[in-house]
CHARMM internal coordinates of N, CA and C (Angstrom, degrees):
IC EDIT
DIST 1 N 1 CA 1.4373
DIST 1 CA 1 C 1.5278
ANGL 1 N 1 CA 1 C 108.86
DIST 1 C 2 N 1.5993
ANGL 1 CA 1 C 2 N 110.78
DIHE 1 N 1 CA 1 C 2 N 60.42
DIST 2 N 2 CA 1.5839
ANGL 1 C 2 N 2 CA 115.98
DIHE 1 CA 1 C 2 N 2 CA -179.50
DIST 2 CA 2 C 1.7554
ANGL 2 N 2 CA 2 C 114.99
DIHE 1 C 2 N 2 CA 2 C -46.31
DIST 2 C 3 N 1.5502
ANGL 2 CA 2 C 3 N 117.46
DIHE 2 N 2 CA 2 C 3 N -48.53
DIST 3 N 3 CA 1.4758
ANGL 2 C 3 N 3 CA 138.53
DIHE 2 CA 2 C 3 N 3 CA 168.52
DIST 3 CA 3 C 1.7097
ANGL 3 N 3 CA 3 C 111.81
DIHE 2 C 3 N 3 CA 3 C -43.68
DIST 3 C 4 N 1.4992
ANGL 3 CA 3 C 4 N 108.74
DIHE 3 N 3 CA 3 C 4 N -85.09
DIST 4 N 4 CA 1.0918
ANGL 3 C 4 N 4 CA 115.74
DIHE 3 CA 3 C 4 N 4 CA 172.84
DIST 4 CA 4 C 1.2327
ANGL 4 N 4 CA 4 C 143.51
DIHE 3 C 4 N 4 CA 4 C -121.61
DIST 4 C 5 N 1.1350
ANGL 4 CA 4 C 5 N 117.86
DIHE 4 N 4 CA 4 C 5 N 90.30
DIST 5 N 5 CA 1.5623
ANGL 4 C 5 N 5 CA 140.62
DIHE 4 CA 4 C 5 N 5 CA -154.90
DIST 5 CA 5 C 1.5524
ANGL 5 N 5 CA 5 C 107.24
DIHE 4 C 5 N 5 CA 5 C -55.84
DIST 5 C 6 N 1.3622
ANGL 5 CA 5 C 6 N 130.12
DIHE 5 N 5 CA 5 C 6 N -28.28
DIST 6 N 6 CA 1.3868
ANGL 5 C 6 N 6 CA 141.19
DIHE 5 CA 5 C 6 N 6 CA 171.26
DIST 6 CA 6 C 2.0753
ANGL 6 N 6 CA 6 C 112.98
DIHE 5 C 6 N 6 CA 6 C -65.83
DIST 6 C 7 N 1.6046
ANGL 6 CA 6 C 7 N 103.90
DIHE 6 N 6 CA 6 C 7 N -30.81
DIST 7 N 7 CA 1.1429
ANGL 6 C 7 N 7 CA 94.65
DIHE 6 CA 6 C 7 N 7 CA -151.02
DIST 7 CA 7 C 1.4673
ANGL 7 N 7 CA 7 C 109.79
DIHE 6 C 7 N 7 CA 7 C -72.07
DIST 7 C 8 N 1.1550
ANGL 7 CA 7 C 8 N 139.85
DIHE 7 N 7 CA 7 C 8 N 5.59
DIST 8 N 8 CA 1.7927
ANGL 7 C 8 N 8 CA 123.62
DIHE 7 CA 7 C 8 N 8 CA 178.43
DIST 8 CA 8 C 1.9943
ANGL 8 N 8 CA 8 C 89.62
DIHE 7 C 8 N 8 CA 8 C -107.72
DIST 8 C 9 N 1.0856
ANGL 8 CA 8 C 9 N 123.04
DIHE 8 N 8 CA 8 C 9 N -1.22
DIST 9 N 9 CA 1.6174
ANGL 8 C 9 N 9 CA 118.41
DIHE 8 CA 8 C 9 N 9 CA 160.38
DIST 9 CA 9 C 1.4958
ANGL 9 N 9 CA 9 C 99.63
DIHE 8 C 9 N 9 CA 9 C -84.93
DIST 9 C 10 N 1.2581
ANGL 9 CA 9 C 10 N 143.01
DIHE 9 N 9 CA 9 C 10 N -41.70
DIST 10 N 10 CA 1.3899
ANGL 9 C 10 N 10 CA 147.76
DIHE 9 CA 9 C 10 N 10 CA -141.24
DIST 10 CA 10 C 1.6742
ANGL 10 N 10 CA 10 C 76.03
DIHE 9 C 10 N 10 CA 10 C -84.43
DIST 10 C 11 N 1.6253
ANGL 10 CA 10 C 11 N 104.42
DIHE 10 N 10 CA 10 C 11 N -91.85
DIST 11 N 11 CA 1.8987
ANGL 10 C 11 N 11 CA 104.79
DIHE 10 CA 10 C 11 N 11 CA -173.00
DIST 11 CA 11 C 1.1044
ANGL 11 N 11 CA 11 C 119.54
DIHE 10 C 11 N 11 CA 11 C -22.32
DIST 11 C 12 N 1.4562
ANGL 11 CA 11 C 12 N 135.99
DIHE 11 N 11 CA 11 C 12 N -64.07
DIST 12 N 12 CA 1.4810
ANGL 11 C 12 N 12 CA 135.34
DIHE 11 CA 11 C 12 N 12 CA 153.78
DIST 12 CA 12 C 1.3383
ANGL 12 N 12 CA 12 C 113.78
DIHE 11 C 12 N 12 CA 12 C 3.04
DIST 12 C 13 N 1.4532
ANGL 12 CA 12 C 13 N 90.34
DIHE 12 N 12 CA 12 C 13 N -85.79
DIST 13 N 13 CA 1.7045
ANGL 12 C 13 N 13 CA 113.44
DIHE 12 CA 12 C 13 N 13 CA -168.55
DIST 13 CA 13 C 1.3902
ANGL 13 N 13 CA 13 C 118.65
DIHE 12 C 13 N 13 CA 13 C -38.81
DIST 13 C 14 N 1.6917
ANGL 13 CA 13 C 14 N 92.32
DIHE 13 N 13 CA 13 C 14 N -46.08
DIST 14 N 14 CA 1.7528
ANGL 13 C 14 N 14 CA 108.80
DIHE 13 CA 13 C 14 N 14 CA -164.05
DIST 14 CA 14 C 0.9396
ANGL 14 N 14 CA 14 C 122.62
DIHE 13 C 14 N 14 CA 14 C -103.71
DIST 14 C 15 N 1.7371
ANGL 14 CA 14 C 15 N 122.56
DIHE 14 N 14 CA 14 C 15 N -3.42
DIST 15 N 15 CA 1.3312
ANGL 14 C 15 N 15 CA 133.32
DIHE 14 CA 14 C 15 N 15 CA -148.24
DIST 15 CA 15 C 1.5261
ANGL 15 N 15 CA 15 C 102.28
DIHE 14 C 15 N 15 CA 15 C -73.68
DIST 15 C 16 N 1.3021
ANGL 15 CA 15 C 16 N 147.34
DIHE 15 N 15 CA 15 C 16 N -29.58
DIST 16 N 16 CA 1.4207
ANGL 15 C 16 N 16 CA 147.60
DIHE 15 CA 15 C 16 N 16 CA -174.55
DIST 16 CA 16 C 1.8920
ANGL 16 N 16 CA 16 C 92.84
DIHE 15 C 16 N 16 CA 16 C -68.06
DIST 16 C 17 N 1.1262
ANGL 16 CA 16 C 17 N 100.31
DIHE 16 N 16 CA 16 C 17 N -58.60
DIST 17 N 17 CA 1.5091
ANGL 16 C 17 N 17 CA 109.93
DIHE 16 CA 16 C 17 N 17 CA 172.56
DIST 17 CA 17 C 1.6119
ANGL 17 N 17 CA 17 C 117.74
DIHE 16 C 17 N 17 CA 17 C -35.64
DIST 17 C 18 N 1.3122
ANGL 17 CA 17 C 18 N 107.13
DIHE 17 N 17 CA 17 C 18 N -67.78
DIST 18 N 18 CA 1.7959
ANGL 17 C 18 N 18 CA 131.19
DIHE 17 CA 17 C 18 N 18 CA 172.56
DIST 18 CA 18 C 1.6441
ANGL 18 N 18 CA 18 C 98.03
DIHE 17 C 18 N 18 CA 18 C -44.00
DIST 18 C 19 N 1.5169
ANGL 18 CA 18 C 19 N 117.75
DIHE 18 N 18 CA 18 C 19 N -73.24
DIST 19 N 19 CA 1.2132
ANGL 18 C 19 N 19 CA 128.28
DIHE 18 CA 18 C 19 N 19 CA -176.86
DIST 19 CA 19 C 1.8323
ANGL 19 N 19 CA 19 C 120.77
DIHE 18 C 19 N 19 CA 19 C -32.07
DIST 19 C 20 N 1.2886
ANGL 19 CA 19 C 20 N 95.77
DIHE 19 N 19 CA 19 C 20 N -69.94
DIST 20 N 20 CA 1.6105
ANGL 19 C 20 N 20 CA 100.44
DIHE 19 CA 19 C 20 N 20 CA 157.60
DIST 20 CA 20 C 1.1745
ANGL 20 N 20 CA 20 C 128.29
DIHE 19 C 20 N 20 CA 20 C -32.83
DIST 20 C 21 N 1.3098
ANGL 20 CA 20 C 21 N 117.56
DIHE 20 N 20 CA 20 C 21 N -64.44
DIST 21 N 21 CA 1.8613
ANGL 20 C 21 N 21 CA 136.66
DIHE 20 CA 20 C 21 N 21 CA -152.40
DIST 21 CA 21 C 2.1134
ANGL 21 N 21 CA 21 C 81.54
DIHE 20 C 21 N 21 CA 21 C -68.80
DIST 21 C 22 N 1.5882
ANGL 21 CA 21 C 22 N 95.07
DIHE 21 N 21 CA 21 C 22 N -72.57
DIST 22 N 22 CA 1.2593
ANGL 21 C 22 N 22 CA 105.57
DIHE 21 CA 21 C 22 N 22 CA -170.35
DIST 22 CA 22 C 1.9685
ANGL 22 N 22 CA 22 C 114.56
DIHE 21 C 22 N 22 CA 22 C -33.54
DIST 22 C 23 N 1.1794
ANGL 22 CA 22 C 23 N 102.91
DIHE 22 N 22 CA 22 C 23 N -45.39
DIST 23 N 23 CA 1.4562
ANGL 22 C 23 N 23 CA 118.76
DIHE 22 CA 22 C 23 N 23 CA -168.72
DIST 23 CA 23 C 1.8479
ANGL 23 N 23 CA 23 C 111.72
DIHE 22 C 23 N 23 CA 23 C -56.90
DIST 23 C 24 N 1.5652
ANGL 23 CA 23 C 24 N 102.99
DIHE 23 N 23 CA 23 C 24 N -37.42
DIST 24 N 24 CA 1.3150
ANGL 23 C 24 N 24 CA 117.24
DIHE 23 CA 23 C 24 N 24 CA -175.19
DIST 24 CA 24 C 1.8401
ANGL 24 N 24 CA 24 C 109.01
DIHE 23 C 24 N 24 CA 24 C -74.24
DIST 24 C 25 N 1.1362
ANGL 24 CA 24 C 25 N 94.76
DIHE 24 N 24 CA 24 C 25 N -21.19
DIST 25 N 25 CA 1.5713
ANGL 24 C 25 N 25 CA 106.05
DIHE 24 CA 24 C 25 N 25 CA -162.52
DIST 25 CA 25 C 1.7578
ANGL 25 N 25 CA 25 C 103.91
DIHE 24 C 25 N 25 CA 25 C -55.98
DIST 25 C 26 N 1.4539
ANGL 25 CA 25 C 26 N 119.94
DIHE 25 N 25 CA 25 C 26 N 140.17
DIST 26 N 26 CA 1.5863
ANGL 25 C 26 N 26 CA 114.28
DIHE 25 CA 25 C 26 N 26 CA -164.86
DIST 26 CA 26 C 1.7336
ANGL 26 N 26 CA 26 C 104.83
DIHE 25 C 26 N 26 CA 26 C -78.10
DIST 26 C 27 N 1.8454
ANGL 26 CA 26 C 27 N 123.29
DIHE 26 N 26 CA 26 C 27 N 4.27
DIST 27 N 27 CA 0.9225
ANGL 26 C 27 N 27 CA 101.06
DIHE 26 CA 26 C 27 N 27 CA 176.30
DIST 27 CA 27 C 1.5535
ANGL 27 N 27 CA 27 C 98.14
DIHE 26 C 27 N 27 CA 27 C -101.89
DIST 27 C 28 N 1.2291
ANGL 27 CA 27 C 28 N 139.69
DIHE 27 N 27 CA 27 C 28 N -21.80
DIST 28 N 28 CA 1.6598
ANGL 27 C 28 N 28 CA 133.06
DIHE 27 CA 27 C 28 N 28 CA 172.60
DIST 28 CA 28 C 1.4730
ANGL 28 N 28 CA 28 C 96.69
DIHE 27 C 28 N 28 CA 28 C -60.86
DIST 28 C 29 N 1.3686
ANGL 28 CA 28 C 29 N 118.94
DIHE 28 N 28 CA 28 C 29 N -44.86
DIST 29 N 29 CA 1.8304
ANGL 28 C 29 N 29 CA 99.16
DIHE 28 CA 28 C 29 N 29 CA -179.29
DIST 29 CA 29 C 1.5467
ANGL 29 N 29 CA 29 C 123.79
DIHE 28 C 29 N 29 CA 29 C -66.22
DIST 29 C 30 N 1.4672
ANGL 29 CA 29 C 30 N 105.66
DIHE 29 N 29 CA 29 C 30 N -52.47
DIST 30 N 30 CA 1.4948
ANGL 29 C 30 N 30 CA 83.88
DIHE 29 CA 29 C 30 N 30 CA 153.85
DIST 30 CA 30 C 1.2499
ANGL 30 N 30 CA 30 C 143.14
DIHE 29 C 30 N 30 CA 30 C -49.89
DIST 30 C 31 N 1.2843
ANGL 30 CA 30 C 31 N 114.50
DIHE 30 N 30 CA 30 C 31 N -23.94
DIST 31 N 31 CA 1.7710
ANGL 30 C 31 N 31 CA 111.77
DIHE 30 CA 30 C 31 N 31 CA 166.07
DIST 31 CA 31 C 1.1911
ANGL 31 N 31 CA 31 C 123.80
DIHE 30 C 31 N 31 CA 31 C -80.59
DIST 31 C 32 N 1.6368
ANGL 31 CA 31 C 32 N 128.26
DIHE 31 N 31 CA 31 C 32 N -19.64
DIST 32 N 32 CA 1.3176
ANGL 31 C 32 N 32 CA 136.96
DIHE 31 CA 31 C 32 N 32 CA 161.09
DIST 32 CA 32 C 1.6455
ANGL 32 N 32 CA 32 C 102.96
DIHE 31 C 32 N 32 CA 32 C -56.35
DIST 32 C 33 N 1.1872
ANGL 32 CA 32 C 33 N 129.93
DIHE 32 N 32 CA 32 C 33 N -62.49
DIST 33 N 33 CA 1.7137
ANGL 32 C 33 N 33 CA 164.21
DIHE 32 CA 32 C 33 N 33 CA -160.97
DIST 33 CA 33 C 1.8236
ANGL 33 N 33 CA 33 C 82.41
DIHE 32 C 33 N 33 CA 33 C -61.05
DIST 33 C 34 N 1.3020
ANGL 33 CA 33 C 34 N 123.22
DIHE 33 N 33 CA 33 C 34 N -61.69
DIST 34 N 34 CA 1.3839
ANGL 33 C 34 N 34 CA 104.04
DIHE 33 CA 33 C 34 N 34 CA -159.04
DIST 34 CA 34 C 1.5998
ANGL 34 N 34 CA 34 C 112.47
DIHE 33 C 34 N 34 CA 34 C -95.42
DIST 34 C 35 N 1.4949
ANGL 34 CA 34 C 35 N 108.98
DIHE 34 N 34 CA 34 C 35 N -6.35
DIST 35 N 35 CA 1.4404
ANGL 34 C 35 N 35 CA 119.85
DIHE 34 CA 34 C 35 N 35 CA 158.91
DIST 35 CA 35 C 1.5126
ANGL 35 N 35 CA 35 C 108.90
DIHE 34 C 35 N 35 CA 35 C -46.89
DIST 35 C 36 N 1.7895
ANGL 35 CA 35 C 36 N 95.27
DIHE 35 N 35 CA 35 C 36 N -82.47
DIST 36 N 36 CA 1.4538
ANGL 35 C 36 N 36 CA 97.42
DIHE 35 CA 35 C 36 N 36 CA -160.25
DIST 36 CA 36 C 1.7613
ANGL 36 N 36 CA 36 C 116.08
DIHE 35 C 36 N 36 CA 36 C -59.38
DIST 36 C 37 N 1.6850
ANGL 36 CA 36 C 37 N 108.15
DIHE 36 N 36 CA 36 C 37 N -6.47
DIST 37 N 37 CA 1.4871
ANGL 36 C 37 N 37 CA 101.30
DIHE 36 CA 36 C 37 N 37 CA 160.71
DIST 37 CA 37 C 1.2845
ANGL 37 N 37 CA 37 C 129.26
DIHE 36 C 37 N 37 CA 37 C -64.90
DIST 37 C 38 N 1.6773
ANGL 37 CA 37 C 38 N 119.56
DIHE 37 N 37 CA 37 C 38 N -19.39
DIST 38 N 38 CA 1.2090
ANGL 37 C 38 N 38 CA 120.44
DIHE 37 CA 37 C 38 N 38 CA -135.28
DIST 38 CA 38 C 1.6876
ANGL 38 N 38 CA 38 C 83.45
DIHE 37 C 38 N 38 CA 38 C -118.61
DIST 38 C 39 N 0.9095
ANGL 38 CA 38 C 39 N 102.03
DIHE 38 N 38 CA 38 C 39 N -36.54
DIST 39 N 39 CA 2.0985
ANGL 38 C 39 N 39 CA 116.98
DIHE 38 CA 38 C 39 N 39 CA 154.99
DIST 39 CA 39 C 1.6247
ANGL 39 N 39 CA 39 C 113.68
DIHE 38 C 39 N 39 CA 39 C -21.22
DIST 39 C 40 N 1.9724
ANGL 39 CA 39 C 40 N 91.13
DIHE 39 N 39 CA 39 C 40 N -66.23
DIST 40 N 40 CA 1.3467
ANGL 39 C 40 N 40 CA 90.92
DIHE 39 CA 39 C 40 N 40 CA -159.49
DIST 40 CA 40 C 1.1798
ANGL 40 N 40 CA 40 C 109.81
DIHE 39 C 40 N 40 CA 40 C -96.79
DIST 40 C 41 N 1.1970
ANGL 40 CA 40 C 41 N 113.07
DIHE 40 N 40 CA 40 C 41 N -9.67
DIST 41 N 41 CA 1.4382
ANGL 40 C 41 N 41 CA 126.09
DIHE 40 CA 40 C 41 N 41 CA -167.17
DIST 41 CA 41 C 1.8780
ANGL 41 N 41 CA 41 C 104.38
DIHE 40 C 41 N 41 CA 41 C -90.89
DIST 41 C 42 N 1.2039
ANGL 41 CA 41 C 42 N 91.62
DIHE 41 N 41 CA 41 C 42 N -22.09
DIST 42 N 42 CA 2.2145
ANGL 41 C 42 N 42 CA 102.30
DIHE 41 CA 41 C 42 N 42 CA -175.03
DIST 42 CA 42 C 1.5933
ANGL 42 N 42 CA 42 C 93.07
DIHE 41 C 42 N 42 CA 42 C 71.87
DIST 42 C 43 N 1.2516
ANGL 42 CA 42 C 43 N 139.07
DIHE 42 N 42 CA 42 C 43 N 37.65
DIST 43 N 43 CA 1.2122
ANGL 42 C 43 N 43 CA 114.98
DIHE 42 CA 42 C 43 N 43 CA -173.80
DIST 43 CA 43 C 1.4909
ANGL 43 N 43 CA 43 C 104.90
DIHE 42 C 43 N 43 CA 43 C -161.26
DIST 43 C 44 N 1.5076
ANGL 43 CA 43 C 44 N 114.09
DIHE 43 N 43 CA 43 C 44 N 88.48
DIST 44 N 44 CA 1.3087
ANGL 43 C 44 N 44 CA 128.62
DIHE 43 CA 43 C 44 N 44 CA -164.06
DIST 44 CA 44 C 1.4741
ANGL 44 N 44 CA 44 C 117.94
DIHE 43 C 44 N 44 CA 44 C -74.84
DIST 44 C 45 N 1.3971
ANGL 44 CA 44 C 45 N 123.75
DIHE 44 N 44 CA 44 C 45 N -9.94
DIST 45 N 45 CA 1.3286
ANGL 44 C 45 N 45 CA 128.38
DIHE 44 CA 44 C 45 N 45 CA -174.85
DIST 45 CA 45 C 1.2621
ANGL 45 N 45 CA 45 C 128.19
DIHE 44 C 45 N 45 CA 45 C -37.41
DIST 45 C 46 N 2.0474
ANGL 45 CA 45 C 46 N 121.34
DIHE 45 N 45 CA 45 C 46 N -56.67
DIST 46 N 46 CA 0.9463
ANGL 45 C 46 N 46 CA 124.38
DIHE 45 CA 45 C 46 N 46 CA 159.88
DIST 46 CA 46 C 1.7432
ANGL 46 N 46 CA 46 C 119.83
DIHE 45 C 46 N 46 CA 46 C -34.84
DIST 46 C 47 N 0.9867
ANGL 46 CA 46 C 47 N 119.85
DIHE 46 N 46 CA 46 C 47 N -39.11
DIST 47 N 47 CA 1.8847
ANGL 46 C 47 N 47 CA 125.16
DIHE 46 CA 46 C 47 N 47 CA 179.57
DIST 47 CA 47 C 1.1530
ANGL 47 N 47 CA 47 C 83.66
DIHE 46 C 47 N 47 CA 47 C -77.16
DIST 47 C 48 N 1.1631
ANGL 47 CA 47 C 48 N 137.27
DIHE 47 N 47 CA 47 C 48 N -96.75
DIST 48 N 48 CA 1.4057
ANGL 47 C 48 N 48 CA 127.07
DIHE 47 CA 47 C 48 N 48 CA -160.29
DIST 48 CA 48 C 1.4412
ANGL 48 N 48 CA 48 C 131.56
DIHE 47 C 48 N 48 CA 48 C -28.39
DIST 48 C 49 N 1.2101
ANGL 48 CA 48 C 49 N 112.01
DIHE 48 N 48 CA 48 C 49 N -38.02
DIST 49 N 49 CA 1.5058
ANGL 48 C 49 N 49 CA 125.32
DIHE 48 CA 48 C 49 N 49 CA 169.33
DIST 49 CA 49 C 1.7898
ANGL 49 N 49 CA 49 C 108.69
DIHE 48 C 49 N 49 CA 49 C -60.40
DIST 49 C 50 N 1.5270
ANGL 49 CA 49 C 50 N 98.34
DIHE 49 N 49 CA 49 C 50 N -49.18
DIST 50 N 50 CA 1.4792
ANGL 49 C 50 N 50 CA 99.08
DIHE 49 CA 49 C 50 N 50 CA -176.61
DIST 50 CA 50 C 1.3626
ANGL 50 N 50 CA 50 C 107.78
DIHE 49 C 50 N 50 CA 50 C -65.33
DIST 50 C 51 N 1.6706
ANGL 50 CA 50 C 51 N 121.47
DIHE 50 N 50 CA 50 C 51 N -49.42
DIST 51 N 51 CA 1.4740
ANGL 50 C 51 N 51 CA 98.64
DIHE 50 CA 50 C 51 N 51 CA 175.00
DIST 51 CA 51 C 1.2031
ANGL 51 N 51 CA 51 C 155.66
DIHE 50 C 51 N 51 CA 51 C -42.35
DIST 51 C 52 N 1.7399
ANGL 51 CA 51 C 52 N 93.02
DIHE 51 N 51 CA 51 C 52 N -31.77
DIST 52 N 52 CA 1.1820
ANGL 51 C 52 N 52 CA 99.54
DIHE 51 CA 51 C 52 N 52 CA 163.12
DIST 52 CA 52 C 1.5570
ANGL 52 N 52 CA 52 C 134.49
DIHE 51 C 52 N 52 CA 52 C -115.90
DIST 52 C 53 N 1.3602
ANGL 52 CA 52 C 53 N 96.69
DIHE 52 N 52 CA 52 C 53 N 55.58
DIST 53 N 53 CA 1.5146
ANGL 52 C 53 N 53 CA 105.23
DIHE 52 CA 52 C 53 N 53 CA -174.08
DIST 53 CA 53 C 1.5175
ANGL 53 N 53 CA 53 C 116.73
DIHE 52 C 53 N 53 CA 53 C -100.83
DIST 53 C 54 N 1.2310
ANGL 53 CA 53 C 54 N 143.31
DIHE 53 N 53 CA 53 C 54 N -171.07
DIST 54 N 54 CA 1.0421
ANGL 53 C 54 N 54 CA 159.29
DIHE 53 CA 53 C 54 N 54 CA 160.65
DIST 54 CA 54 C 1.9643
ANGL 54 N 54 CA 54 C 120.77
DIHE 53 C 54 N 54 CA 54 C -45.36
DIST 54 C 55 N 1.8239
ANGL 54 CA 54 C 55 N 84.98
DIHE 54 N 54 CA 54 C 55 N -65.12
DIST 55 N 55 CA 1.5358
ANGL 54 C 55 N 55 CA 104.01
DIHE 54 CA 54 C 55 N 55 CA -177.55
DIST 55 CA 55 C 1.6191
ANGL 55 N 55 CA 55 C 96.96
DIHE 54 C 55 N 55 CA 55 C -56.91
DIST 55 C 56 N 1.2646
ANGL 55 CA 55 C 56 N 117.63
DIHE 55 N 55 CA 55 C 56 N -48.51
DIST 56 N 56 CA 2.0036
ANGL 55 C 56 N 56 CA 122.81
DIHE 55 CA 55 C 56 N 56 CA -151.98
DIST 56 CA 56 C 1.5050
ANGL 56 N 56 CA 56 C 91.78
DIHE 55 C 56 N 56 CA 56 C -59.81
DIST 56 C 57 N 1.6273
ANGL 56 CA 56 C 57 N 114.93
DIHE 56 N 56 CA 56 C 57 N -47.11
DIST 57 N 57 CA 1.8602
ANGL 56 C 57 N 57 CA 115.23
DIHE 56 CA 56 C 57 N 57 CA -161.30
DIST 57 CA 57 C 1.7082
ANGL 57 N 57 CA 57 C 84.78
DIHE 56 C 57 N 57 CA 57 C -72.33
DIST 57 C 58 N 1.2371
ANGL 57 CA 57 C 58 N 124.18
DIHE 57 N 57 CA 57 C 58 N -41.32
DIST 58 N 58 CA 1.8055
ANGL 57 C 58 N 58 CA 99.24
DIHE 57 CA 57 C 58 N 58 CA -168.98
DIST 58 CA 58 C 1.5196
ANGL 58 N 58 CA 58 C 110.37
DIHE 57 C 58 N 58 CA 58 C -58.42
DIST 58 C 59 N 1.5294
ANGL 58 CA 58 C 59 N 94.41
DIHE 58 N 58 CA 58 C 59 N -41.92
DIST 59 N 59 CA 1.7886
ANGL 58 C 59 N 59 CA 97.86
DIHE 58 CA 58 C 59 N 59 CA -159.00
DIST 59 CA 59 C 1.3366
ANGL 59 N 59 CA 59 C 110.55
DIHE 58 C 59 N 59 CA 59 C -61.29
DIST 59 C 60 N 1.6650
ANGL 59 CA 59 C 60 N 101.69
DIHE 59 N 59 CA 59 C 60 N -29.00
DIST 60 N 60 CA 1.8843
ANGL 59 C 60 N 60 CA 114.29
DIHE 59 CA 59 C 60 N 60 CA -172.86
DIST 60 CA 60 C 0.9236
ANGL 60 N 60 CA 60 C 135.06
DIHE 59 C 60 N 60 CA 60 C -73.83
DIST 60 C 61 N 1.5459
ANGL 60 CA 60 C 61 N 98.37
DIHE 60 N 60 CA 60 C 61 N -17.80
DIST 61 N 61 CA 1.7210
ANGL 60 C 61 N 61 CA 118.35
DIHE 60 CA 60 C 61 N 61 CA 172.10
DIST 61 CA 61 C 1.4078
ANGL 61 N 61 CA 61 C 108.42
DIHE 60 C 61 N 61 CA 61 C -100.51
DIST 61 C 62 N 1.2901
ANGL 61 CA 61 C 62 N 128.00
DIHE 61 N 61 CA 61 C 62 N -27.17
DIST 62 N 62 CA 1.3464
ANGL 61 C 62 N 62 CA 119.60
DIHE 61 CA 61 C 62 N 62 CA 163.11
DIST 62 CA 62 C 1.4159
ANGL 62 N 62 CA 62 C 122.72
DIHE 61 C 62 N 62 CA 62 C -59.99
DIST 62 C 63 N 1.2383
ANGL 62 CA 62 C 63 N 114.51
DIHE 62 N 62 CA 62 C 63 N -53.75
DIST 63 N 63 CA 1.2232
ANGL 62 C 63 N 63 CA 136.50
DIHE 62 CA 62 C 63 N 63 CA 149.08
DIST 63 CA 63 C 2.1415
ANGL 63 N 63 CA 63 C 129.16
DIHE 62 C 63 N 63 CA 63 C 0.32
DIST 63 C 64 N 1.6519
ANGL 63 CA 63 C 64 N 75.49
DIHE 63 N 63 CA 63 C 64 N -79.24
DIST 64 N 64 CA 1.4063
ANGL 63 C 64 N 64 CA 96.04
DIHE 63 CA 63 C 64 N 64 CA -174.81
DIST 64 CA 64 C 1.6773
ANGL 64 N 64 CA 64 C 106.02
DIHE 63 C 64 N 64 CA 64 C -87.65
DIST 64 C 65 N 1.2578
ANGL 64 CA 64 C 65 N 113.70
DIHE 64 N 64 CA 64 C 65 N -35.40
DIST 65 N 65 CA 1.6146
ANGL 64 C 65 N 65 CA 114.57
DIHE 64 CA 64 C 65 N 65 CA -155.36
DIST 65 CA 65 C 1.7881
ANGL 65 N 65 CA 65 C 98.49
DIHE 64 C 65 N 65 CA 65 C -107.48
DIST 65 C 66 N 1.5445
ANGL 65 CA 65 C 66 N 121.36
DIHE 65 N 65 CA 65 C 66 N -42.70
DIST 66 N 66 CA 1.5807
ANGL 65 C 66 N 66 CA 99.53
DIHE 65 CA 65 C 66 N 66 CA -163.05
DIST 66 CA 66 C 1.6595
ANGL 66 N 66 CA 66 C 98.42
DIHE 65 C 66 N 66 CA 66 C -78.01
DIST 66 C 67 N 1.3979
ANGL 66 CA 66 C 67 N 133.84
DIHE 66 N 66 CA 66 C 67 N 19.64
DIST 67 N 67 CA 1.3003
ANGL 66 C 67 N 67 CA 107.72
DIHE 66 CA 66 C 67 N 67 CA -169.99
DIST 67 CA 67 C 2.1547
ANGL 67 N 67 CA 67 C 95.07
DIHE 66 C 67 N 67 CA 67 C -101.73
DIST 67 C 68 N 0.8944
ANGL 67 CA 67 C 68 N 92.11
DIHE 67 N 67 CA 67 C 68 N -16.76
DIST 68 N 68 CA 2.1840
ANGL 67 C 68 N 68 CA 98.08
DIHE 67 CA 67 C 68 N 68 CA 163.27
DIST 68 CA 68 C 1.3926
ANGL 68 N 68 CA 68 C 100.93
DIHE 67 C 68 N 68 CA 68 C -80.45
END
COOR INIT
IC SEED 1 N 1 CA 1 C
IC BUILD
């Protein structure tokens, strides 16, 4: 962690915190949402498509990275 020397103490600390915030976010619900479709449906494509789309890498890096 050359950048930020705090951050695996910070996650620790905050992670119930992180967990939450992160969980609400409309791109983890859509991935919950197209899971349990792909569950009942046997047919995971829709997730797959989203993973690797355009919108998923913006939302995922916003997501995970602008909140440090």
């Amino acid at each position: 962690m050359k950048y930020y020397r705090g951050f695996k103490k910070d996650v620790k600390k905050h992670s119930g915190k992180l967990s939450t915030a992160m969980s609400k976010l409309p791109l983890y619900l859509k991935i919950d949402s197209l899971s349990e479709q792909g569950i009942n449906t046997k047919d995971f494509s829709n997730l797959y498509s989203f993973i690797n789309s355009k919108e998923y890498m913006t939302q995922d890096y916003n997501a995970q990275c602008k909140i440090w």
